[in-house]
C-alpha positions as CSV (number, residue, x, y, z in Angstrom):
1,X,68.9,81.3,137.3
2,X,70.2,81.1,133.6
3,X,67.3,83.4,132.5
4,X,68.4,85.7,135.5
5,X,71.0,87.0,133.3
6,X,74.3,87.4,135.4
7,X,77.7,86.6,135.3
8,X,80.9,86.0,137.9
9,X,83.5,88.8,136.4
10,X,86.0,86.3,137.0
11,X,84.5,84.0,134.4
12,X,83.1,87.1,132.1
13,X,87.2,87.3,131.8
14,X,87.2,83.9,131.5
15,X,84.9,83.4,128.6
16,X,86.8,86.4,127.1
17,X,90.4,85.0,127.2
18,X,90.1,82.6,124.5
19,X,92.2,84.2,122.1
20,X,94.9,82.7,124.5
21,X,93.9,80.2,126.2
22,X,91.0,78.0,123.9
23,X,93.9,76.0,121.7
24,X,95.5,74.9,124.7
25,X,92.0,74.2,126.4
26,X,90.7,72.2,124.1
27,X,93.9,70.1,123.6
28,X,94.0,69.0,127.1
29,X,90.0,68.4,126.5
30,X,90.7,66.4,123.9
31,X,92.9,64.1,125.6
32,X,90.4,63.6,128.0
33,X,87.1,63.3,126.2
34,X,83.6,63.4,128.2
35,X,86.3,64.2,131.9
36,X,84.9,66.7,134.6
37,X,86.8,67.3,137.7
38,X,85.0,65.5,140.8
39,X,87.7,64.9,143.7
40,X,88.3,68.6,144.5
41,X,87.3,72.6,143.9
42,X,86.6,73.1,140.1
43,X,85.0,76.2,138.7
44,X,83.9,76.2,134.5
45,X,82.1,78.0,132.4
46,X,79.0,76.1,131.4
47,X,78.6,74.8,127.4
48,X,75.0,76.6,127.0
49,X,77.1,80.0,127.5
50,X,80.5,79.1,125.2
51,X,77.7,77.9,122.9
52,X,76.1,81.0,122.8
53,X,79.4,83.0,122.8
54,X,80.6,81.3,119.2
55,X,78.6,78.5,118.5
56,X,80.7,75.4,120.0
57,X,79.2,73.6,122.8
58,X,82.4,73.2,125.0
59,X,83.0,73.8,128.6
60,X,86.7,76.5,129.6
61,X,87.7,76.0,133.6
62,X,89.1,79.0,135.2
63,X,89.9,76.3,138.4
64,X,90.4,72.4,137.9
65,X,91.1,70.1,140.6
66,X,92.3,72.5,143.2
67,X,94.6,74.4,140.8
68,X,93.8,77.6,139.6
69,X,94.5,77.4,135.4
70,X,97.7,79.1,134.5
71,X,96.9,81.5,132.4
72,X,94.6,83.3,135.0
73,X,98.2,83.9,136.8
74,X,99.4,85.2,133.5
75,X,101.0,89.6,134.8
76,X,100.1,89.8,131.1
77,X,96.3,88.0,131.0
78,X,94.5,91.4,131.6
79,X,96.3,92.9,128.8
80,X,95.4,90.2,126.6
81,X,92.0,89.9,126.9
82,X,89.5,91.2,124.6
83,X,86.7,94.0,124.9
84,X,83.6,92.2,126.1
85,X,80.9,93.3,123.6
86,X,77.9,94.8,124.3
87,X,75.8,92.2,123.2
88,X,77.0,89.7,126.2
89,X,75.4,91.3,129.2
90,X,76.5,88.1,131.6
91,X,78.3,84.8,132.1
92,X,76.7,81.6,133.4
93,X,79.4,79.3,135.8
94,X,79.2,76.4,137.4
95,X,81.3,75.7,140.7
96,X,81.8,72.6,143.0
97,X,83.9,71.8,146.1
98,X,84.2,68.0,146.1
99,X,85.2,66.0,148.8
100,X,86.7,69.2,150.6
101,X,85.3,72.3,152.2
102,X,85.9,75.6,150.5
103,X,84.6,79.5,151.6
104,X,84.5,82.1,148.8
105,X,84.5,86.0,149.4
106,X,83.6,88.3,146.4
107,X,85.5,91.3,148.0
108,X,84.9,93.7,145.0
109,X,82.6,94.4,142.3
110,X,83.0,97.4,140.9
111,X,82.7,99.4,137.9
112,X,84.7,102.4,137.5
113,X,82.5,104.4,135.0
114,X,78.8,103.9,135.9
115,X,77.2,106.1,133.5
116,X,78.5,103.2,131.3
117,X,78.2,100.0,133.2
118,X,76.8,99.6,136.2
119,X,78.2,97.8,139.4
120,X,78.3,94.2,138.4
121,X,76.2,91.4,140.6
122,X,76.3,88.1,141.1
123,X,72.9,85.7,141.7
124,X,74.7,84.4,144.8
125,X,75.6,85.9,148.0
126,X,79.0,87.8,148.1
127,X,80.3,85.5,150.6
128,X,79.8,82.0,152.1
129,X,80.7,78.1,151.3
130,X,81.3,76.9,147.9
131,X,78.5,73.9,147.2
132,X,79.8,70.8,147.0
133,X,78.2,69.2,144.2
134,X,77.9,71.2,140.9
135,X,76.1,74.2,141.0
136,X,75.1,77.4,138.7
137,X,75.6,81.0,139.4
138,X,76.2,84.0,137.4
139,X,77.4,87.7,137.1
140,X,75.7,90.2,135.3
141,X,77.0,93.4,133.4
142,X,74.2,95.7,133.2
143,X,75.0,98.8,130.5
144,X,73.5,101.7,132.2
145,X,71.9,103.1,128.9
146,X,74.6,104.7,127.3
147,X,77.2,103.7,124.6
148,X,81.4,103.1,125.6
149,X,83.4,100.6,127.2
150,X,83.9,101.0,130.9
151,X,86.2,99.1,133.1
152,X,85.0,97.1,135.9
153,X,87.1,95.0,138.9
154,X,86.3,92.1,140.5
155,X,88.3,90.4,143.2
156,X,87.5,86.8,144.3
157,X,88.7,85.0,147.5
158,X,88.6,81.0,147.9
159,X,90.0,80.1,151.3
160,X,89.9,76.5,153.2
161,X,87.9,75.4,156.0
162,X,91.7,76.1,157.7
163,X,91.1,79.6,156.3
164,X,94.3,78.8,154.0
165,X,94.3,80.7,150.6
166,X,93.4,78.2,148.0
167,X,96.7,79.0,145.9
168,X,96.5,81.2,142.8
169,X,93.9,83.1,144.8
170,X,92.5,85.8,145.3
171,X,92.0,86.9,142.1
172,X,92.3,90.4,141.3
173,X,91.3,91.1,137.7
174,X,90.4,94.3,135.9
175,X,88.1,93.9,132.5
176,X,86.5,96.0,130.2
177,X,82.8,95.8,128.8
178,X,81.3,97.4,125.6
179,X,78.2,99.2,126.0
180,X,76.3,100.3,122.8
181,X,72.4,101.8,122.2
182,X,70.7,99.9,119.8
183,X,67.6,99.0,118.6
184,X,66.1,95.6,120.3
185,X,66.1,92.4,118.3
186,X,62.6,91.5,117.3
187,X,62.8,88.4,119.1
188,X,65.5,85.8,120.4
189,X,68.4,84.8,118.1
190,X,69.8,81.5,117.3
191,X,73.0,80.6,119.4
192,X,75.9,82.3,117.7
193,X,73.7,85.0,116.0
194,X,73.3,88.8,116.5
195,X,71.8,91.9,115.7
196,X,68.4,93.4,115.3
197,X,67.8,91.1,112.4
198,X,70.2,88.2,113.5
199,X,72.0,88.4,110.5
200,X,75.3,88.6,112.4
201,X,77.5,86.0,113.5
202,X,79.5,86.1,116.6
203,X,83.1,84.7,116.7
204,X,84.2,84.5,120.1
205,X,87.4,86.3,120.7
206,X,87.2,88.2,117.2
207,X,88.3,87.4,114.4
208,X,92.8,88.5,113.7
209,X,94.3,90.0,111.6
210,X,91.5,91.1,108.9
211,X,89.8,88.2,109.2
212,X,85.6,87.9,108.7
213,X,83.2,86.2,111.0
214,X,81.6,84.1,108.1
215,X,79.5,81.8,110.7
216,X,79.4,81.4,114.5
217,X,83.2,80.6,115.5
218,X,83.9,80.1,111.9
219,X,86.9,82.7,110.4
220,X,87.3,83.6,106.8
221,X,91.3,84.2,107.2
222,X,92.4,86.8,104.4
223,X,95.9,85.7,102.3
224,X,99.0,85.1,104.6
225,X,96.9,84.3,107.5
226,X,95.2,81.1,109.0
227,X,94.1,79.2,112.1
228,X,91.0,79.3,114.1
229,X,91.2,83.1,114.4
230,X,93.1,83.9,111.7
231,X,96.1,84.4,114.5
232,X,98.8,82.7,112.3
233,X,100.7,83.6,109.4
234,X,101.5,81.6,106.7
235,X,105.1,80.9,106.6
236,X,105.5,78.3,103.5
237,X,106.2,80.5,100.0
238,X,104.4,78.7,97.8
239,X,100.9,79.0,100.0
240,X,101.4,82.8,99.9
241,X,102.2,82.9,96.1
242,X,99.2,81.1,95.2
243,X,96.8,83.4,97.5
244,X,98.7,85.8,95.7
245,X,99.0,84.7,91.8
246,X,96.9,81.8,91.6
247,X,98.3,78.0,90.9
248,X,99.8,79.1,87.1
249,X,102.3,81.8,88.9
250,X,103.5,78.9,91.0
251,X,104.0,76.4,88.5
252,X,105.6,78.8,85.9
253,X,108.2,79.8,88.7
254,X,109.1,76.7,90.1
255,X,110.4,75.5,86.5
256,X,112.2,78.5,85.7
């Protein structure tokens, strides 16, 4: 199904928010090494596709134990998420129900510029019960052979056997997809690598604030900035007088 190429719109957003939400992800992962949801409905996106995405094998849940993650509920989490490049055409999940009984509805997949992208799909059917032990599926975003970004909507529903709303749902989100003509690679690239000579690294969101992807999820941050992404200043004066002036510029104006 992985070689299917496909993806769940709600997790190509997913796997596209981590500008926002990764710190805070892999805290809480980090707290709770080697932990995967069991007793109720979880939905992740799998470490073989974050890997791909910017090299780290890690797994980012959209739903954990019944709860729908925060940030998905977020007015502002459309706004914040980042053009989905052209080279990632789908997103591989994983979804179980646990102990209880849970029906999904896909209500809409749609893209609203097909001579762009075309309708997205998912390697399920659009409706029926959520598995109960874990289980793959995916959503593809098939460009339609021409170069922009379109936006596409997809709209999920998880209900109980009660028909109760699981709460946080349905999710409504609207994304955007990158769509470019090049030439095909010559062959398959290492995880983390792109291009037509794989040669490029990928750095999943990109890197802030004038920063260069140097290796896969690695960001050279230029002077005043740092973090992961390069999405922090630097506030301390010294540390910017040195990227400035070097360590003699410091020294000299510190004893005068």
């Amino acid at each position: 199904m992985r070689s299917a190429a496909a993806a769940l719109a709600v997790a190509a957003a997913l796997a596209l928010l981590l500008d926002t939400a990764l710190a805070r992800h892999q805290q809480h992962r980090s707290s709770s090494p080697g932990h995967k949801p069991a007793g109720d409905i979880s939905l992740w996106i799998d470490q073989q596709q974050i890997k791909m995405f910017s090299g780290l094998a890690m797994e980012i849940y959209a739903i954990a134990e019944g709860q729908v993650l925060a940030y998905l509920l977020d007015p502002e989490f459309e706004s914040k998420l980042p053009i989905i490049p052209s080279e990632v055409s789908y997103v591989n999940f994983t979804w179980k129900s646990g102990v209880k009984k849970y029906y999904y509805n896909f209500f809409r997949l749609k893209s609203f510029d097909e001579s762009i992208l075309k309708t997205p799909s998912i390697t399920i059917k659009t409706q029926g019960r959520v598995p109960k032990k874990p289980k793959d599926f995916s959503i593809l975003l098939p460009c339609a052979g021409n170069s922009g970004i379109a936006q596409f909507g997809i709209s999920l529903m998880i209900e109980t056997r009660k028909g109760k709303p699981l709460n946080g749902t349905p999710l409504r989100l609207r994304l955007r997809k990158e769509c470019t003509v090049r030439e095909p690679n010559p062959g398959p690239c290492p995880d983390g690598y792109l291009g037509p000579h794989c040669k490029k690294a990928l750095c999943y969101p990109n890197c802030m604030n004038g920063g260069n992807c140097t290796a896969p999820g690695v960001c050279s941050c230029p002077p005043g900035y740092q973090g992961p992404y390069c999405e922090g200043g630097i506030t301390n004066y010294i540390d910017i007088r040195q990227n400035l002036f070097g360590g003699n510029a410091i020294e000299s104006k510190v004893q005068k």
